[in-house]
VMD Tcl script that draws the C-alpha trace (Angstrom):
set ca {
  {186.01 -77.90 9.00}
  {184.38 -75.08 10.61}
  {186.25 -73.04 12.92}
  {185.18 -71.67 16.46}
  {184.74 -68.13 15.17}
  {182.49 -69.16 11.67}
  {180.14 -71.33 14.17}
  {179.68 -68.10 16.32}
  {179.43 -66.08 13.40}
  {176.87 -68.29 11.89}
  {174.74 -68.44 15.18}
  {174.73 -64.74 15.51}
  {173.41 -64.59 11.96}
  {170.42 -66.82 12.57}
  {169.94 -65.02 15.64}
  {169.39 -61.74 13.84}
  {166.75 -63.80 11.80}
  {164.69 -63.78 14.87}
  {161.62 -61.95 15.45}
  {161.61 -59.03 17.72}
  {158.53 -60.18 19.38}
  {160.82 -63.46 20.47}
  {163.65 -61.79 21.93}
  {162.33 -61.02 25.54}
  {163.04 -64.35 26.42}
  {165.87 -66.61 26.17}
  {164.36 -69.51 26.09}
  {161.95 -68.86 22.95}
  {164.80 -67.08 21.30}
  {166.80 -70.48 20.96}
  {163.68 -72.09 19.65}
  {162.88 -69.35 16.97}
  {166.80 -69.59 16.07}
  {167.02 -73.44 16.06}
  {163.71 -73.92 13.85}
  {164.93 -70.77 11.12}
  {168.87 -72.33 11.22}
  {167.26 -75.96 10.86}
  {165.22 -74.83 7.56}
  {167.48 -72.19 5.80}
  {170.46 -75.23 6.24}
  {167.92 -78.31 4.83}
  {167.53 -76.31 2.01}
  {171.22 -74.74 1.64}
  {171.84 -78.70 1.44}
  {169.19 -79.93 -1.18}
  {170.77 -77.24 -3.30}
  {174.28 -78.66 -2.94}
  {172.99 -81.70 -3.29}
  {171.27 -81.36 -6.76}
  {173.95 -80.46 -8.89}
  {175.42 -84.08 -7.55}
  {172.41 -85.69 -8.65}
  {172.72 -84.12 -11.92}
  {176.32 -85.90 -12.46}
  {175.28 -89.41 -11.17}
  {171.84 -89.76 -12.65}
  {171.58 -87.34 -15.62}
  {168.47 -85.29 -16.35}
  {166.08 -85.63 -13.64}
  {162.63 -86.26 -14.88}
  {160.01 -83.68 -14.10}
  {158.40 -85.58 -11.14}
  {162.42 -85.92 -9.85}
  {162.18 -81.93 -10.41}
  {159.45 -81.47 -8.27}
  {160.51 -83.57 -5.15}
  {164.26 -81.21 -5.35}
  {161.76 -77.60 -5.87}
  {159.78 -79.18 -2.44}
  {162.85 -79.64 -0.70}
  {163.32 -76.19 -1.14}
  {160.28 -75.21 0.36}
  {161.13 -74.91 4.08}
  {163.11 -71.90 3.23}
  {160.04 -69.84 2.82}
  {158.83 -71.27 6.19}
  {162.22 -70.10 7.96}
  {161.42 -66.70 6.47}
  {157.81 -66.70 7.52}
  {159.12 -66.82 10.74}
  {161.10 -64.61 10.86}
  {159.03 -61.98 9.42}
  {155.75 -62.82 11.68}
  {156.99 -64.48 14.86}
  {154.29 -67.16 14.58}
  {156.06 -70.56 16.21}
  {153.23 -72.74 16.65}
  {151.82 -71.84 13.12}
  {155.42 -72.11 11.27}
  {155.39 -75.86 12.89}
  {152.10 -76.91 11.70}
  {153.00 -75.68 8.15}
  {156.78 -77.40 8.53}
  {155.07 -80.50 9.51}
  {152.78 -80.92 7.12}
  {154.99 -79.55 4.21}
  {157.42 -82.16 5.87}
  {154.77 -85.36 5.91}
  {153.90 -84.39 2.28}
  {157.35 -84.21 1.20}
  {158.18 -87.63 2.34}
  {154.93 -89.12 0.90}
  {155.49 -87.55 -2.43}
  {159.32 -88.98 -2.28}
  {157.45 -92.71 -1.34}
  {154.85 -92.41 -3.64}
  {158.12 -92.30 -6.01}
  {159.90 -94.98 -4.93}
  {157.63 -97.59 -4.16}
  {155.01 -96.40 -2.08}
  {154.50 -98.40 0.90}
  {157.60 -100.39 -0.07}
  {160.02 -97.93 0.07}
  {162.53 -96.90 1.93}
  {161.69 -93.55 2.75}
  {158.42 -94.78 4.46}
  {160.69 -94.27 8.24}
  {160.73 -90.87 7.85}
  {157.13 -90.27 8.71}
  {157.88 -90.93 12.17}
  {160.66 -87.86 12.19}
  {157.29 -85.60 11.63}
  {155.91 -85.73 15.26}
  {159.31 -86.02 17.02}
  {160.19 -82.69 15.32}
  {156.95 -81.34 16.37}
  {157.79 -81.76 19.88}
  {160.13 -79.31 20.10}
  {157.64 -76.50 19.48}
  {155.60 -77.20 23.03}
  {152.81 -76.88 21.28}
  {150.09 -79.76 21.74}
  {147.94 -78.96 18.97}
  {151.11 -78.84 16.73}
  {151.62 -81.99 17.72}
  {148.13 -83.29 16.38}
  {148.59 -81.63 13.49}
  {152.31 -83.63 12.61}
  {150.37 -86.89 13.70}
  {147.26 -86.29 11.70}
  {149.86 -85.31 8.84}
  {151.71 -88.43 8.93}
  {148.61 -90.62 9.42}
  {146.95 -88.60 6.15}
  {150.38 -89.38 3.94}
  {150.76 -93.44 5.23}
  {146.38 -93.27 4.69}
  {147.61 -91.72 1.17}
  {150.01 -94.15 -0.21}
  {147.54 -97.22 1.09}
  {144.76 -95.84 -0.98}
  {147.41 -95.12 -3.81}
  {148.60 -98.45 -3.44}
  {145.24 -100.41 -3.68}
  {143.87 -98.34 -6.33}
  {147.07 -98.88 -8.56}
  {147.49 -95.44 -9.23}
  {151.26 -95.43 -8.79}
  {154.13 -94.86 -10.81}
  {156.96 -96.63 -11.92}
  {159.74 -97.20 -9.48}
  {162.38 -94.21 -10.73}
  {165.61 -95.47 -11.35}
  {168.06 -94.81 -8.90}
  {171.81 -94.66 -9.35}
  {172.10 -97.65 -6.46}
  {170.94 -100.68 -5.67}
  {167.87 -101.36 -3.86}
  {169.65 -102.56 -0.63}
  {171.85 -99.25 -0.85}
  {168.64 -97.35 -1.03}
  {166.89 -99.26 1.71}
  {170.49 -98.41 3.77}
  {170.65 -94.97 2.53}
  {166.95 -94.41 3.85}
  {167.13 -96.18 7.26}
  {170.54 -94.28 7.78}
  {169.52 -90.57 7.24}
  {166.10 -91.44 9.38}
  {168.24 -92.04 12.32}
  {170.91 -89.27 11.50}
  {168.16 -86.87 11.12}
  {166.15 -88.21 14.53}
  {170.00 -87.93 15.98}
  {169.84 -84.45 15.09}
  {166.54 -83.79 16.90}
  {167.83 -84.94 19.84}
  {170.69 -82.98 20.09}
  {168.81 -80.15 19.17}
  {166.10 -81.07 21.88}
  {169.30 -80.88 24.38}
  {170.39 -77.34 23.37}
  {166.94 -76.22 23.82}
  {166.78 -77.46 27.21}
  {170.19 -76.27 28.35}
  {169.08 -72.88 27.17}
  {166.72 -73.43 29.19}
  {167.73 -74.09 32.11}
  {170.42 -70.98 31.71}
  {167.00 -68.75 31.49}
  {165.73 -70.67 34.65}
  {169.04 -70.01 36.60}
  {168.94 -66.91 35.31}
  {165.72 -65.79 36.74}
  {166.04 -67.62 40.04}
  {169.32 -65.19 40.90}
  {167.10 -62.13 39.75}
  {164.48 -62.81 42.38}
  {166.36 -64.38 45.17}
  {168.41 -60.70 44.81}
  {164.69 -58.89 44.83}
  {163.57 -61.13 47.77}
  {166.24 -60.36 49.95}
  {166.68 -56.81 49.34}
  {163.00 -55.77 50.55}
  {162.14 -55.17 53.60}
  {158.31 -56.93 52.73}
  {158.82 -60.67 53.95}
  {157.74 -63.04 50.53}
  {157.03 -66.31 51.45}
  {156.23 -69.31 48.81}
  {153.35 -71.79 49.77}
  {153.17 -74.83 48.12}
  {149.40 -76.79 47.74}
  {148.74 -76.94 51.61}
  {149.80 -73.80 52.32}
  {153.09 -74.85 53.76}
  {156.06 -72.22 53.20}
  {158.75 -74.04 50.95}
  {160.84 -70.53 50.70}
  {160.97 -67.11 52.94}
  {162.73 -64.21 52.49}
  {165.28 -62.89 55.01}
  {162.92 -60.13 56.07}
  {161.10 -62.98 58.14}
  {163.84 -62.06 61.19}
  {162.88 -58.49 61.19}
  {158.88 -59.22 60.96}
  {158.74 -61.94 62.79}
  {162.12 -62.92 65.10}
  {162.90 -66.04 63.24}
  {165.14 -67.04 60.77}
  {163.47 -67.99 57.28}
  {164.76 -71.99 57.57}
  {162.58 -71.47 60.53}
  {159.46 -70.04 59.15}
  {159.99 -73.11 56.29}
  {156.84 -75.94 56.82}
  {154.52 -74.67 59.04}
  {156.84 -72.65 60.90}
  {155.09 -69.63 59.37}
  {151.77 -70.47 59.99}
  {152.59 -70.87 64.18}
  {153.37 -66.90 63.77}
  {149.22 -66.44 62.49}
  {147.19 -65.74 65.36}
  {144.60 -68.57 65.82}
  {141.72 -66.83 64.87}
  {142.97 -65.66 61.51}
  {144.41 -68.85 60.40}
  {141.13 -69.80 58.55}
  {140.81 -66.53 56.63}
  {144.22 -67.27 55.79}
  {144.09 -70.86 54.55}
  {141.01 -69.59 52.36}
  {143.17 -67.05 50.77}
  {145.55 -69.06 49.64}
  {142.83 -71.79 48.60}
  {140.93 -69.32 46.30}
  {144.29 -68.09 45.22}
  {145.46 -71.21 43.81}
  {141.95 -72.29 42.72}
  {141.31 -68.80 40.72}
  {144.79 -67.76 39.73}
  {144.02 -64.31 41.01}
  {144.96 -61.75 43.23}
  {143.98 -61.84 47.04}
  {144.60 -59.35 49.94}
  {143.46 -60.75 53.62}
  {144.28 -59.28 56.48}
  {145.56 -61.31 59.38}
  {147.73 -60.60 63.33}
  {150.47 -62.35 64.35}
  {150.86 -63.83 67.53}
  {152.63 -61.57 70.30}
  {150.32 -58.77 69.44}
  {151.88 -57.79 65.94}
  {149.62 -55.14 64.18}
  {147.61 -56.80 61.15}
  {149.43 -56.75 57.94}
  {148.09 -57.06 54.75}
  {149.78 -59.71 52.63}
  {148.54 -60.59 48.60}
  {149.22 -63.36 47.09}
  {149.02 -64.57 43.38}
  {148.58 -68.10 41.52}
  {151.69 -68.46 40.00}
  {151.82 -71.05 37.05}
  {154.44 -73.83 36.84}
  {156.32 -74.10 33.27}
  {156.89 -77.03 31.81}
  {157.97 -79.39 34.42}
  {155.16 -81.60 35.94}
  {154.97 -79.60 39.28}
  {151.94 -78.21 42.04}
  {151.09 -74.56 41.80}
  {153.33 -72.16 44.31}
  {151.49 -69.39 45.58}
  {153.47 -66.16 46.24}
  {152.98 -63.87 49.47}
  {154.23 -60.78 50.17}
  {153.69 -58.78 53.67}
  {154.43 -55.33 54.00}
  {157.59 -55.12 56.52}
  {158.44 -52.61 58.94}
  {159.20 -49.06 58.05}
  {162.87 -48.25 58.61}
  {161.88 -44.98 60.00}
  {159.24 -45.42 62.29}
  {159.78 -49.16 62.95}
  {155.88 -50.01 62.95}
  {154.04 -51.78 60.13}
  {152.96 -50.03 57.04}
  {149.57 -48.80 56.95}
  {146.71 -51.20 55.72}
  {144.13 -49.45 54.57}
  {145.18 -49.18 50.84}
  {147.23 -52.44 50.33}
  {149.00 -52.38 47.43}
  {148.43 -55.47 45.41}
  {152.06 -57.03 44.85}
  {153.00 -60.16 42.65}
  {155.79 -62.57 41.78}
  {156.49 -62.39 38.24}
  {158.06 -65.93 38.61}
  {158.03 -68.48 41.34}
  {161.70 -69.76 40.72}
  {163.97 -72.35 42.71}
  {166.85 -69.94 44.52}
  {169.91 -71.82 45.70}
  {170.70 -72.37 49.42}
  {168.87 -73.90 52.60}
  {165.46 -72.02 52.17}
  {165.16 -72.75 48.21}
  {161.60 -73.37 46.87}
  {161.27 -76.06 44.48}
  {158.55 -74.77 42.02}
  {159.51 -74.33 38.40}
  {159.74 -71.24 36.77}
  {155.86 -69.28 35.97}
  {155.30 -66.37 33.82}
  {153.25 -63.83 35.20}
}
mol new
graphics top color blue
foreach p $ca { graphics top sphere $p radius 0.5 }
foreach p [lrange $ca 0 end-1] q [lrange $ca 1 end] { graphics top cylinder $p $q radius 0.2 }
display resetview
């Protein structure tokens, strides 16, 4: 058994396989490590594995050779990797080195007869875990191809004879049906660690800018798609008298003086439509000076969630206690619209700039 310390050790080894260009974020750091540790230990295994085979079923023929050289193959994947960075290209290789793999091994067992035939469906489930939706075609079209294959082998007779394996053919069909579901097991645990990781990286990020938004004196507000405020900063009490679970809804939009409140609503429309940058320049009611807020599209990740558009107003200046100047505005953006913790918490995913 492995202890504690070797598992550690082991992780921090595959995470020094990773390229430098994935390091900057957590998240794609635990996928680059979990697709290089997945491949370097598949092969590590068909390597212990054939000097087993030799003792049980003798010489292996040279087609028998073949299939144990291919299993070696995603090694060199794991290592391109590594050396390029490239995760949506390693997975389109893996998954078509993985459908041909298991068509070859079908193709030698009884084409669409044997056991093995299961594992085709393991190609687009491990697909999945790169994000990727065109690496997802690729594993189906793969798969399709290699079941296509063997029916076209199949009719045409071209097929060889069944190899003779040191088990029956119920043990076989077992043996197959058993490592299919132990191996889709495996995907879904390693689907789980990816999405713990990620939702450290999301945590993560959401304490980094709640401590940025209420550290400024500029008030940042979060809009979601009808321009209602789902999170304000605590500078809303110094620029506008009001708590920020009272600016939340359209408690914010009250505070816009009645004539500006179209200008506004546009801004925030071509913002979300565009992605872009806008400045606009509104009052607020009591006779405020005009401040010049920007907002930015910000893009949701993953989870199935509306746009949140990010605003930032200048504040008041501790030292002369009016508002900043607005001639030059200085365009400001939210790297990430995150969810932070507490009354006033937004609940848009996290975006990358």
């Amino acid at each position: 058994m492995l202890s504690r310390e070797s598992v550690r050790g082991l992780s921090a080894y595959f995470e020094s396989l990773v390229h430098e260009s994935a390091r900057g974020d957590a998240l794609t750091l635990a996928r680059h490590q979990t697709f290089i540790a997945s491949r370097l230990l598949g092969g590590a295994l068909a390597l212990c594995v054939f000097p087993i085979y030799l003792v049980v079923g003798g010489k292996p023929s040279f087609l028998s050779a073949l299939a144990f050289l291919w299993l070696l193959s995603p090694i060199a994947i794991a290592i391109y990797l590594s050396r390029t960075g490239q995760f949506a290209i390693a997975h389109r290789v893996s998954a078509i080195n993985f459908a041909g793999l298991i068509t070859y091994c079908a193709w030698l067992t009884g084409g669409l007869a044997s056991a093995l035939l299961p594992w085709l469906v393991a190609v687009p489930l491990e697909a999945g875990l790169s994000t990727d939706r065109r690496s997802v075609v690729w594993a189906v079209g793969a798969a399709s191809a290699g079941l296509v294959g063997l029916a076209a082998l199949g009719a045409t007779g071209y097929n060889p004879s069944p190899l003779t394996l040191p088990m029956s053919p119920a043990a076989f069909a077992f043996l197959g049906a058993a490592s299919a579901m132990a191996y889709a097991a495996g995907l879904v645990v390693t689907l789980q660690l990816v999405h713990r990781q990620s939702e450290y990286a999301i945590e993560a990020s959401e304490e980094r800018y709640r401590l940025l938004a209420e550290n400024v004196n500029d008030m940042i507000t979060l809009h979601d798609r009808r321009g209602r405020v789902v999170f304000a900063s605590q500078a809303a009490r110094q620029l506008l008298g009001a708590s920020a679970p009272a600016v939340l809804g359209d408690g914010f939009f009250e505070h816009v003086h009645v004539g500006d409140r179209p200008a506004f609503l546009s801004a925030l429309n071509r913002c979300r439509a565009s992605n872009e940058p806008m400045s606009v320049e509104f009052r607020l009611r009591g006779g405020a000076p005009p401040t010049t807020p920007t907002t930015r599209g910000s893009r949701c990740g993953a989870a199935p969630c509306p746009r949140a558009i990010a605003s930032v107003i200048p504040g008041l200046s501790p030292s002369r206690g009016t508002s900043r100047s607005t001639r030059n505005p200085r365009p400001v953006s939210c790297a990430r619209a995150a969810r932070p913790k507490g009354p006033a918490a937004p609940r848009a995913s996290s975006s990358p700039a």
